[in-house]
Structure formats: structure tokens, C-alpha cells
Steps between C-alpha positions, in 0.01 A plus 500: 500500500614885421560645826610827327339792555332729243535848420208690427529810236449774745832333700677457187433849405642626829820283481555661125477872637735347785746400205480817306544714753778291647665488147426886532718574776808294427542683193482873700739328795738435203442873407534684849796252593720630180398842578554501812882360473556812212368725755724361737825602291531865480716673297750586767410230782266322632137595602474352823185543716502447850283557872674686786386534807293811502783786369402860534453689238356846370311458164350745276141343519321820663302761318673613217840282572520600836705273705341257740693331782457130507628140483612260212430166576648390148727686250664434113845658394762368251812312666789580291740267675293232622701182571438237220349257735207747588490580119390120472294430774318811389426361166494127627177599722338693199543106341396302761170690479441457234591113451267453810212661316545330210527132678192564690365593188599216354348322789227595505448458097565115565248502784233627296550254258468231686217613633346544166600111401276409861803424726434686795632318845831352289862434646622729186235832629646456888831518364417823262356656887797423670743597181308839515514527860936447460514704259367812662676440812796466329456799228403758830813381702734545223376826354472608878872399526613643163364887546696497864812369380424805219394761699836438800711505172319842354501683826863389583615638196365854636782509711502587882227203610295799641193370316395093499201346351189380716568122424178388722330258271162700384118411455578382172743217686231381739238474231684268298544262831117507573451383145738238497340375850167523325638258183654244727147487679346456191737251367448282827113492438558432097686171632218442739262523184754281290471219784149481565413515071769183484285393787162572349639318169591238663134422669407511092 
């Protein structure tokens, strides 16, 4: 007996807009990660962007440019003698960002497919989950890690060390861990479902 489940049109339908639009955004990752690394290289350095802790400043944001005290919480400039190392790690994180997208893209292309062909609790969808899950944990540690070995390199090449950058991971950091959290939980119920459908098959 065919213990595969069917797809009706309005799911199918859904699972095609999930493909275009997937399809969609790897090609504008591919398009923001090359401009973002020939943003990166100036003409005469390096545009780094970094967060500090707070620095006052007086900014002409009043009433016709009139200066406003404040604080910058994050600020761009071009390094012109940034170690090479920093130079690297800045462009290395702009590619790992993008290479994550594009695998969870992937990922979730593969996904949708299967669900299309009826396999819904399979060993081959868990592992796509927990791929997806890796792969975001990994892609937010390592871009984390690549823009503050970038930044210490930028802001040591001011000069005097009386500046650092705020290397506190940020929102973005924790989000990424929630959602990985989330996929593993999901992947641990999509084995559940894998068991108890061999289980149901096997009552067939």
C-alpha cells in the first residue's frame, strides 16, 4: 500500500512561491555580497565600520547645521594602514554571509522539494533542519569573529589605542542562536514524525 502522502494544489502552489522567492534571494545575496566587498576597498584604504562604546561627539544635526552634542554608538572611516590580517577577516566575514545565506537557501530549496514529492517526516528533511540549524550557527560566529578581528586591526592602525571597538556580540548575534535552538527543536520532532510514520507503515 502507498503510504505517501499527497499534495493538494493549493500546498503545491505555496511550496512554488516558496521556491521562487527562495531562488529570488540567492541571486540578490550574490549581488549585495560582491558589492559589499567593492565597497569595502576604498581607493586609499579600507572602509571599516565599527561600534564604540558611546564616544562624544558634536554633530551638525540642529536647525540649520547647528551642532548637537551626542553619542556614536557606531562609526565608518577608511583605514589606510590596516594590517593585512584585518584586511581579510574584513572581507572573509562579508563571505561567510553570504555563503550562509546561500546554503540555507539552498536548504531550504531541497526541503521544499521534498515536500512537494510527499516526503514529509524523512531521515533526508531532519538532516536539511539540522544542516540549516549548523549552518547559521556557524555563519553568525564566524562573521561575528571576522568584523572584530577587522575592526581591532582598523582602529589600531589609528595610532595611539585611544579609541577601541565595542566588541560585545549584538542583537543580531543572539538572534541567530534562538533560531538555531528553534531548528534543532524542530529537527528532534521531524525524527519523532520519521519514527512513528516507519511505525505507522509498519502496522500496514
Amino acid at each position: 500500500m502507498n503510504t505517501t502522502p499527497s499534495v493538494n494544489r493549493k500546498d503545491r502552489t505555496d511550496l512554488w512561491t516558496t521556491i521562487v522567492v527562495a531562488a529570488i534571494a540567492a541571486v540578490a545575496t550574490v549581488a549585495i555580497t560582491v558589492f559589499r566587498l567593492f565597497d569595502l576597498f576604498a581607493v586609499d584604504g579600507i572602509s571599516a565600520t565599527a561600534r564604540v562604546d558611546g564616544v562624544p561627539a558634536s554633530l551638525p544635526i540642529g536647525p540649520g547645521g547647528a551642532s548637537v552634542d551626542g553619542r556614536l554608538h557606531e562609526i565608518s572611516f577608511t583605514a589606510t594602514d590596516i594590517p593585512a590580517l584585518s584586511t581579510v577577516a574584513y572581507a572573509a566575514a562579508i563571505i561567510v554571509t553570504g555563503l550562509a545565506y546561500l546554503a540555507v537557501i539552498a536548504c531550504i530549496l531541497l526541503f521544499c522539494l521534498n515536500l512537494m514529492a510527499g516526503k514529509a517526516f524523512t531521515r533526508q528533511n531532519t538532516r536539511l533542519i539540522t544542516a540549516t540549524a549548523i549552518i547559521i550557527f556557524a555563519g553568525t560566529v564566524l562573521t561575528a569573529f571576522g568584523h572584530t578581528m577587522g575592526a581591532n586591526g582598523a582602529f589600531a592602525s589609528l595610532g595611539d589605542g585611544a579609541l577601541e571597538p565595542h566588541t560585545d556580540v549584538t542583537a543580531e548575534y543572539w538572534v541567530g542562536m534562538f533560531v538555531c535552538i528553534a531548528l534543532f527543536a524542530v529537527a528532534v520532532a521531524f525524527r519523532a514524525g520519521e519514527r512513528l510514520q516507519r511505525e505507522t507503515e509498519g502496522l500496514v
